[in-house]
Structures are given as structure tokens and as C-alpha cells.
C-alpha positions in Angstrom: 140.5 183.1 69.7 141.7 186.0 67.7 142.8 189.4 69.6 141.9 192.4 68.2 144.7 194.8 67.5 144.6 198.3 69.2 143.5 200.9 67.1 146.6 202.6 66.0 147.6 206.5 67.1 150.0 208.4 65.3 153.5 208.5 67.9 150.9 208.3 71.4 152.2 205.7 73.1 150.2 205.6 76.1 147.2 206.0 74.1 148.2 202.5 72.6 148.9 201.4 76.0 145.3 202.0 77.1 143.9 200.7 74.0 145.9 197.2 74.5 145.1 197.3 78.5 141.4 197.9 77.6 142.0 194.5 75.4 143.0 192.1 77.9 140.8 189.6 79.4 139.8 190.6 82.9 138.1 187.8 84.7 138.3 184.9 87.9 140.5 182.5 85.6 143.8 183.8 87.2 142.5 183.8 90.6 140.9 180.2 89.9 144.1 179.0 88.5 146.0 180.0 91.4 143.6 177.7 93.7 143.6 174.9 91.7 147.4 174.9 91.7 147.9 175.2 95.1 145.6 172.7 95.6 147.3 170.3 93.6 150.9 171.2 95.0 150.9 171.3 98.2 149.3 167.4 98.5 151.6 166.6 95.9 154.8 167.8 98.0 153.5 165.9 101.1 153.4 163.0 99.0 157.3 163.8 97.8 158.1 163.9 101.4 156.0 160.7 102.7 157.6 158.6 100.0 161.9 160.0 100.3 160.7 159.3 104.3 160.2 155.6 103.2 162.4 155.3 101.4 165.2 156.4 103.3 163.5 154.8 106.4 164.4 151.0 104.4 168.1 151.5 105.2 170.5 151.9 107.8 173.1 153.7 105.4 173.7 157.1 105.3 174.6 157.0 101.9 171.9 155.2 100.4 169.4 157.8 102.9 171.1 161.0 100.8 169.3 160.5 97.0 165.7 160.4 99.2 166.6 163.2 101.1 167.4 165.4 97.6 164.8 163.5 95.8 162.1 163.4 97.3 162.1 165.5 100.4 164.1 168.4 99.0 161.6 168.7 95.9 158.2 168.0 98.2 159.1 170.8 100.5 159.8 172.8 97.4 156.1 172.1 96.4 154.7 172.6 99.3 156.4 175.7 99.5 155.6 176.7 96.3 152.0 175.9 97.0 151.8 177.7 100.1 153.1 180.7 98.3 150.4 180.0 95.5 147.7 180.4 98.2 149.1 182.8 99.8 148.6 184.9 96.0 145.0 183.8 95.7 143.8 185.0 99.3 145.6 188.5 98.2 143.6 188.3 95.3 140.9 187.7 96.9 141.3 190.7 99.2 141.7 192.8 96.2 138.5 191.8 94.7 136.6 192.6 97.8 138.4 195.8 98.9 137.7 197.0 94.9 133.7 196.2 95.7 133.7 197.7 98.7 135.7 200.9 97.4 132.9 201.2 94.4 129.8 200.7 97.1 131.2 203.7 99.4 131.9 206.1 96.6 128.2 204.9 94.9 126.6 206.0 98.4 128.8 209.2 98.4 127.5 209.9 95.4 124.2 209.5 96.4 124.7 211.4 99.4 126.0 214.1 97.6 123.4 214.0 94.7 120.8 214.3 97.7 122.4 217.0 99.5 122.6 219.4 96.5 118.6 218.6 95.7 117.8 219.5 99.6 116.2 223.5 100.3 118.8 226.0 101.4 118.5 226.1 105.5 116.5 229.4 106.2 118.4 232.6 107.4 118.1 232.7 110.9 115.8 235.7 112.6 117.2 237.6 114.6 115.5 240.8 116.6 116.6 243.9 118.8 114.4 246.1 120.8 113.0 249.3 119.8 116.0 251.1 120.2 118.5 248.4 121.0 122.1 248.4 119.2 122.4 244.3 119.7 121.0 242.1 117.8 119.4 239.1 119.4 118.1 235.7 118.8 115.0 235.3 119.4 114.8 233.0 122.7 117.8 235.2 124.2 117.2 235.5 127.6 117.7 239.2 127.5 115.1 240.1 125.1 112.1 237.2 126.4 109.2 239.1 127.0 109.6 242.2 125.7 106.8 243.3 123.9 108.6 246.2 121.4 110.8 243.9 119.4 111.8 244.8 115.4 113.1 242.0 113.2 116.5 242.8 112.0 119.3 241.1 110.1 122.7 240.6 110.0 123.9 243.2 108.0 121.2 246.1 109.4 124.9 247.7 111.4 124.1 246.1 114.8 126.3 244.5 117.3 125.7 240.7 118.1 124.6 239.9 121.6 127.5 238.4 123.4 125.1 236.3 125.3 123.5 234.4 122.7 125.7 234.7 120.1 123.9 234.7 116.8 126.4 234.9 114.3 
């Protein structure tokens, strides 16, 4: 397959960088890979490690023991290491993947949220009343002005003092 070259900029180096990230294949072959290799090496060290164990398990000498013990079970518990390490890199992978989706689904319903809040009615301005020649201004189920009969809407900025009983601003 032939790659594309980045359009060129004129001496904008990071625009060149974006345009040769924006290039490279994005996809679940790296992550496969990684699985498939650890998959194969960690079975394949075991196997390193069963055969230098029988091997070395044939003779008495301590000498003849050393070459399985470098051999075989030096280099299978490198592969098994390295296969374990290999895993290790795909679960984090993994967890990238999913904390990415799950990233993109909270800001897509924040967005929503938000696009839904700004569409919603402004909350009406609260009514608020004083008596007929009252200098507090009241909400209306205050307890000091229930019942009254010779009550006159009013608003915030009419000069009156709130009501330190019902507080209504």
C-alpha cells in the first residue's frame, strides 16, 4: 500500500506533524497483535522450561545440568516473562479503548444536557407582596402576611426591605 505524503506547509512544523499523525493507520491490529503474541509466548516459554527440566532431570552431573538450565530454562522464563508483559500491554490497551468510549458517551450526554437546558423557559420571577402600607416585602405564603386582605404586588427593586422571616431574596 502506498502512503500518502503530507501536504507540505511552508517552515510549520507541527502543522506537518498533524498532517502525518492524521495519516497513520488507527485500528485493533496493534492491540490484536499484542494478544496473539502473548498467546504464543508464554506456552512457548513453558515448553522451554518443561524440556531444560528434562533434560537436566536425565543426569546426575552438575555440569551436564548447567547448558539446560541457560538453555532452556533461562530463555522460557524470558518468554514467559516477556509474554506476560505482552498481556499485561493489551489489557492497558484495552482499558484505553474503553475509558476513550466512555469519555465520548459522558461528554455526548453533557452536550445534550446542556443543549436542553439552554432550549428550557427562563424560571418566572418570583411574586412577592407587602401590605398596603408595609416597608417589607413578603412572599406570598409568609406567615406574617396569610390572610390579609390589603396586599399590593411588589418587586424586588420597588425600595422595600426583605422580610427576615421568609427571606425572599
Amino acid at each position: 500500500m502506498a502512503r500518502r505524503r503530507p501536504p507540505q506547509t511552508a517552515g510549520d512544523p507541527s502543522a506537518r506533524l498533524a498532517a502525518g499523525a492524521r495519516d497513520l493507520p488507527v485500528g485493533d491490529r496493534p492491540e490484536r497483535s499484542l494478544l496473539l503474541l502473548a498467546g504464543a509466548l508464554v506456552p512457548l516459554g513453558f515448553l522451554c522450561i518443561v524440556i531444560a527440566w528434562l533434560g537436566a532431570a536425565r543426569t546426575a552431573n552438575v555440569y551436564e545440568q548447567v547448558p539446560y538450565l541457560i538453555s532452556g530454562g533461562l530463555v522460557g522464563l524470558g518468554l514467559v516473562f516477556l509474554g506476560s508483559l505482552l498481556y499485561f500491554a493489551h489489557w492497558l490497551t484495552r482499558l484505553v479503548h474503553e475509558q476513550r468510549a466512555q469519555t465520548a458517551a459522558v461528554v455526548a450526554a453533557v452536550d445534550r444536557l446542556a443543549g436542553a437546558l439552554e432550549h428550557r423557559a427562563p424560571p418566572p420571577a418570583p411574586v412577592l407582596v407587602a401590605t398596603g402600607s408595609g416597608s417589607l416585602a413578603h412572599r406570598p405564603d409568609c406567615r406574617i402576611v396569610a390572610g390579609k386582605a390589603d396586599l399590593r404586588a411588589v418587586s424586588a427593586g420597588d425600595g422595600l426591605a426583605p422580610c427576615r422571616l421568609c427571606q425572599p431574596w
